[in-house]
Structure formats: C-alpha cells, structure tokens
N, C-alpha and C positions, 0 to 999 in steps of 0.2 A: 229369278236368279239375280242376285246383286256381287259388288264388291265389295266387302264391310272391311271399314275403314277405323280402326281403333284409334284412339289419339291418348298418350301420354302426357304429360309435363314434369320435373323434377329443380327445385332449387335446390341448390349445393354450393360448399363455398369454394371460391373461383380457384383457389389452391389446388383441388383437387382435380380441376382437367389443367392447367396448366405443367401439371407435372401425369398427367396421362395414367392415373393410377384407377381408372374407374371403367374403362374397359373391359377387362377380364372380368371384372364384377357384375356388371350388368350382361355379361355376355353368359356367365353360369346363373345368373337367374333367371335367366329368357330360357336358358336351355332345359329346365326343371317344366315350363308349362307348355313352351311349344316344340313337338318332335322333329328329329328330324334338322338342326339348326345349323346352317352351315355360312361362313363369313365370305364373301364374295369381294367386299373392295372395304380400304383401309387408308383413308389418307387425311392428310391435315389441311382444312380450311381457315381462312384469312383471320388473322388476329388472335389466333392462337387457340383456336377449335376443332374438332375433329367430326370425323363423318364416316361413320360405320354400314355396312349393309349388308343385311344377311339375306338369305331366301330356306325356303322348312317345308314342310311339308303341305299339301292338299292347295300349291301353288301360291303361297305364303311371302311377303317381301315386306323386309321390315328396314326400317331406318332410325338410326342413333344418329341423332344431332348436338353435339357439344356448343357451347356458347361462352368465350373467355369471362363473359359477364357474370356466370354461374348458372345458367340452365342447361337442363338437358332434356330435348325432345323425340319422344317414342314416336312410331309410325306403324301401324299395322298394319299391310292391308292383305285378305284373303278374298275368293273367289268360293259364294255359295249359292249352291245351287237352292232349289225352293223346297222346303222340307229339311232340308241336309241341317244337321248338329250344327253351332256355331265352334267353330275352333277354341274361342272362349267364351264363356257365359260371363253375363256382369257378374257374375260372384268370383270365378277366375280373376276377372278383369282387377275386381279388390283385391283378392288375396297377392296379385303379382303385385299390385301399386304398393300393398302393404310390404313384398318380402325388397324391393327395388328400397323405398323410404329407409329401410333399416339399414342395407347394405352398403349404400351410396351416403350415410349420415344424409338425407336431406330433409332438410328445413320446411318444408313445404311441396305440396304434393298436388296434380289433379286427373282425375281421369273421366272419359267420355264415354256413353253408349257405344256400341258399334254405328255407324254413320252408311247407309245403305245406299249403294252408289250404283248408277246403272240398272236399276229396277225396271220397270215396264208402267211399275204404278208407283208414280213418284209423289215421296212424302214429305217436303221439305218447300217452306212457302216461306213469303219474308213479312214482319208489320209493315205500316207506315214506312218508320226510320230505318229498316232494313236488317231488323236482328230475327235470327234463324227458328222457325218454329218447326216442330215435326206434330205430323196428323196419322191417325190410326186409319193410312187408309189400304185397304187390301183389296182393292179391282179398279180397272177401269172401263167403265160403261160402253162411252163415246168416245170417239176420236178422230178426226176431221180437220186437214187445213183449208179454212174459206177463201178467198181472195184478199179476207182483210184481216183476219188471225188465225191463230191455233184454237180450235173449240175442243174442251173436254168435258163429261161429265164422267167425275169419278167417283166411288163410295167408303164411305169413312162408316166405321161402324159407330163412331157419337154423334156424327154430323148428319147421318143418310148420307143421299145424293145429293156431290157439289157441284158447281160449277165453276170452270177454268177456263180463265181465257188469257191466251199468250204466257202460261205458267204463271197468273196470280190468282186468289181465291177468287171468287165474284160472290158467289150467292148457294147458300145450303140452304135445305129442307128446314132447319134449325132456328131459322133466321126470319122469323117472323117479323122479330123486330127491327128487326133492320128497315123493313114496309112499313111499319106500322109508325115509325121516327119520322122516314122520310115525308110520307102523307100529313102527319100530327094528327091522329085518330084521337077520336074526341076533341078536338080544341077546332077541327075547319069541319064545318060542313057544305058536303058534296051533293045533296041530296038539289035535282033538277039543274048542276051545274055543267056548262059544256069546259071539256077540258082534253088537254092533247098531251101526251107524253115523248120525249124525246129520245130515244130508244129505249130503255125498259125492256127487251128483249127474253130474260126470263119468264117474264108472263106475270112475273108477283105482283108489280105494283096495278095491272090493270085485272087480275084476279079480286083484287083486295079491294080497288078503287069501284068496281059493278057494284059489291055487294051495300055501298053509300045510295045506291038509287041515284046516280047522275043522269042530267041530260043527254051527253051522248061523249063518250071517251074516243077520242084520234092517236092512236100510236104511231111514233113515224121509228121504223126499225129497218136498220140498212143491210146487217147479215142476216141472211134465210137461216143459213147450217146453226145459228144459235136458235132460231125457233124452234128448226127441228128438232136438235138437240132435247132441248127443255121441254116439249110439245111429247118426249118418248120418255125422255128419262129425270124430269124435274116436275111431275105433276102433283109433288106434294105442296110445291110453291103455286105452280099457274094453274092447277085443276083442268077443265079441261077449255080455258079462254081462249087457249092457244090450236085450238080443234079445225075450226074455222077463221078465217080471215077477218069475216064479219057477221054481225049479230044487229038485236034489235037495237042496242045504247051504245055498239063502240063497232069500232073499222081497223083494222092491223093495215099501215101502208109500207111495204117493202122497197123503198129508197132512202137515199140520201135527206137526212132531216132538213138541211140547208136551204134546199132547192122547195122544199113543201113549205117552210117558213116564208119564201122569199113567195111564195103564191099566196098565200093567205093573207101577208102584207100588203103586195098589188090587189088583192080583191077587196080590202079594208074587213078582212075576218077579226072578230075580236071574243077572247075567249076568258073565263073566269080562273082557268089554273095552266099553268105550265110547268111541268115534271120534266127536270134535267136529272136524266138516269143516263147519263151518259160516262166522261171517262173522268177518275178522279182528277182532283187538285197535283198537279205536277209535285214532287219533290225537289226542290232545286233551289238554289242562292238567288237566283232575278228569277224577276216574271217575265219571260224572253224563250223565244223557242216556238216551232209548231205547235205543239199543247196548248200553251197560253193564249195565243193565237185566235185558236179555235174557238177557246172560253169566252175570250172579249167580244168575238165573234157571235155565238150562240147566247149569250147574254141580251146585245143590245138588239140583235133580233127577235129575242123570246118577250124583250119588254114593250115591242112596237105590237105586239098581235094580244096583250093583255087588256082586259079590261080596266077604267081606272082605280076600279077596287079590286083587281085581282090582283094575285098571287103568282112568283115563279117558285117552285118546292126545289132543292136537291141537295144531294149527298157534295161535304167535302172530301176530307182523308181525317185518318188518326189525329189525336190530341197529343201525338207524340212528335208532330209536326208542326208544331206551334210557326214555326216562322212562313211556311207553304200556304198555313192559314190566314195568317194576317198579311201574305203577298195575295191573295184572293180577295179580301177585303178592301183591300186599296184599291182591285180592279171594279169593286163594288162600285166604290164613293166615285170611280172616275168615269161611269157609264156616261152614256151622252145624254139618256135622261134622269135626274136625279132619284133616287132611290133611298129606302129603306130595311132594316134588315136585322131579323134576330136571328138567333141560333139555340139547337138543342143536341143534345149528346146520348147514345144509347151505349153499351155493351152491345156486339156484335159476335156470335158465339165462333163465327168461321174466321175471324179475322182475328179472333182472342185478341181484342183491344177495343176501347172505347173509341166511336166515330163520332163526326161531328156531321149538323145537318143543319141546312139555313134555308131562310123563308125571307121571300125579297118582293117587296112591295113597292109600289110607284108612289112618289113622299107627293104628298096630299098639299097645294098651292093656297094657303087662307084668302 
C-alpha cells in the first residue's frame, strides 16, 4: 500500500489567473476523470494567486495552485492499496494533461508518474548530486536497525538483491564492477600478497580478492547485521566468504577498523594492499565535518601499515561531483606522508552513474 502522488504543471499567461477566469475550467476537467470531486477551500494566496482544494473519491485530495507569474500546479494524491486499479493510469494521466493544455490555453505542459509514497518497499534513491531515481524494486528481504545504521537488503527485479544502508543504494548482485574497478582486475596482482580491507562488509571485495590467490586477506568490519545480512541474502556478491569468520587465506575481524589499524601500527605490521571500502567521499562545499575527519584519519593511518610498494585501493563518489572529488584530492597531496595517485571510472548499474576509484601509492624518494 502506498500513497500515489500525481504531480501536474501548466504555464499560462499571467492574465488569466490574475482575473481568476481558470478555475471553473480546470475544475470541469478534473471532474470528467476523477469521481466524485468536491471543492473544499477557496482562497486567495499572496501576490495574486489562488489556492483550490478538492477531495473525490477512494480518499482523493487534490490541490490547484495558481502562481501570478503564470503557472499552475496539480497535486494528486490517492491512497492505494496493493493490487488495487490506479485512479489514473499514465494514459489517463496524458489524456487530462492533454484535455487541462487546451482549456487553460497553456503554453507549456508537464506531467509525472504517480510517485509512490509510504510503500513498505521503498523505490526512490538519490545519485551523487542528489537527483531522484526510481528502482523496480518489489520486496524487501531484510531489515534491521544495528547500532550504527539502517541495514536493508531489498530486490529489484534488474538489479536482484541490493543492499541499503541508511536508505542509499550500497551494492547489488549486478554490480560486479563496481569489485572489479575498485581492485583494478587485471592491472594489480594479488597473487601471494597480504592484504587487509577496511570494511568491505558485503563480502564482494574479499569474495573477488580469494579467487587472486593472496597471501592472506584481514577484513576489519564493524556491523555484524550487514554480514548477516549479505551472508543470507547477498550471496550472489560474497558467495559463501561470509559463511565462516575465517578460512585458510583470510580472517573477517568484527570491530572498529581504527583501533585494528592502531595495533598493526604498534606491532610494525606492514601489508602490500589496503582496501578503503568504507563511507563515500562527503558531498559538501569544505572538507570539514566528522566525515572528512574520519577520511584524513583512515588515510594517514592505512599509509603507515603499507608497504613501500604498496598500494591503498578505494571507492570515491560520482563524477557528478566534481568538486567532493577534487576536495578529496587535496586531502591526498596533504597526507603527512607524501603520496601518489591515479584514478579510474566504472558505470555502476545500482547507482545508474558513473563512479570514480583511486589507487594511492607512497611517492617513491630518488
């Protein structure tokens, strides 16, 4: 059951609500598609606009919005149960945009899907820069608050099973590459190298990373309820890595990466790769804030326990976030020890947007 939210728009010339002649108009063409239509409140808002609202049938509440500038904004919203007829189909949904265009003279027109509000299986994620995608997804798996997020795994019928955490996408079955970006398959080899991942928590990147033939893989992952999770219902990603704790080439350690960095440090542990599969690059104007924080943090710690030839791997954000990226990069060049560092870009199928991924090396002293 959701609440589907229709959304209209209409340009018109400003003449015609300032003398209030479009009312009765758009009030008998709402009444032709939806039953039942009765006008509830009538009054005039600031600068010479008005504000209509009806209510119809099958618990129906709709809102005209006039604008002196010359628009006019629909509002639909209805209460449907699961299975239940839509009150309008997007063909209705046309045909009214079309019969409202002609009646109103307007100039310009737009209409939207219904918008499904209040689901149980929520379809509506955001990219990078925060613009609105919907996902075909029709269940939810899992669902569990941990002490340190929201965990879901829900299923999308193109994606399989995703993974959600704190309502953004993480990681679908789909998403192969996404693993196979972050590692750089083909271009590093792993084969006899020790190497430690920094939550990674799906299971993908140390699914993907065994079958290199490594030395021996360290996972340090702080929530259990996302192993679980993914450990039941993400096994097209981790297989079955996530089964056991540990194995003959890798150990899962369930705390804080912080506190396992700062022992490996004190012991002079020194390792050939370090995988920050941790939290994306912030969106934000400054590099300021807990987030970033953490980053400078996990940075200049992941580069004390590297070897001089090794490697740190990880995920930024979208390339639709050019400026989040190049405030990362500054945090680069400013580590305490000098560095190095490229980057490569995949298509990400769950994220519908191209990501970026960087490789950060200890710069070599002639």
């Amino acid at each position: 059951m959701a609440v589907n939210t229709i959304l209209l728009d209409f340009s018109v010339d400003p003449s015609k609500i300032s003398k209030n002649s479009l009312q009765p108009t758009i009030q008998e063409v709402l009444s032709k598609f939806i039953p039942e239509l009765k006008e509830t409140l009538n009054t005039s808002v600031g600068g010479g606009g008005w504000l209509v609202v009806y209510t119809a049938t099958r618990d129906t509440f709709i809102t005209v919005r006039s604008f002196p500038q010359g628009l006019i904004s629909i509002n639909i919203e209805y209460f449907r149960n699961d299975g239940d007829e839509p009150l309008l189909t997007f063909e209705a949904v046309r045909e009214l945009e079309a019969s409202l265009t002609k009646s109103t003279g307007s100039m310009k027109s737009h209409k939207y899907p219904a918008l499904k509000r209040g689901a149980k299986a929520d379809r509506y994620f955001l990219t990078a820069d925060e613009r609105i995608l919907e996902y075909d997804i029709d269940a939810v798996l899992f669902e569990e608050q941990s002490p340190y997020q929201k965990v879901q795994i829900v299923h999308s019928k193109s994606l399989g099973n995703l993974l959600v955490l704190d309502e953004l996408q993480n990681m679908s079955e789909r998403d192969l590459i996404y693993t196979e970006t972050l590692m750089q398959r083909g271009k590093e080899n792993y084969e006899d190298k020790e190497i430690v991942i920094l939550g990674g928590g799906d299971g993908a990147l140390l699914y993907e990373l065994l079958k290199e033939k490594p030395k021996f893989v360290t996972m340090l992952e702080l929530d259990e309820v996302v192993l679980r999770a993914c450990r039941e219902h993400l096994r097209g990603c981790c297989g079955d890595c996530l089964d056991q704790l540990e194995g003959p080439h890798y150990k899962i350690v369930v705390d804080d990466c912080v506190k396992s960095l700062d022992a490996m440090i004190a012991g002079g542990k020194k390792v050939d790769y370090v995988f920050g599969d941790l939290t994306d690059i912030p969106v934000s104007t400054e590099p300021h804030g807990e987030i970033w924080d953490f980053i400078r943090l996990i940075l200049n710690k992941a580069m004390q326990v590297l070897k001089p030839t090794g490697k740190y791997m990880t995920h930024g954000n979208g390339v639709s976030s050019p400026l989040s990226l190049a405030m990362y990069e500054d945090q680069l060049r400013s580590l305490k020890v000098p560095v190095e560092f490229t980057k490569d870009t995949a298509f990400i199928p769950s994220f519908l947007e191209d990501w970026v991924f960087y490789q950060v090396c200890l710069k070599q002293v002639n």
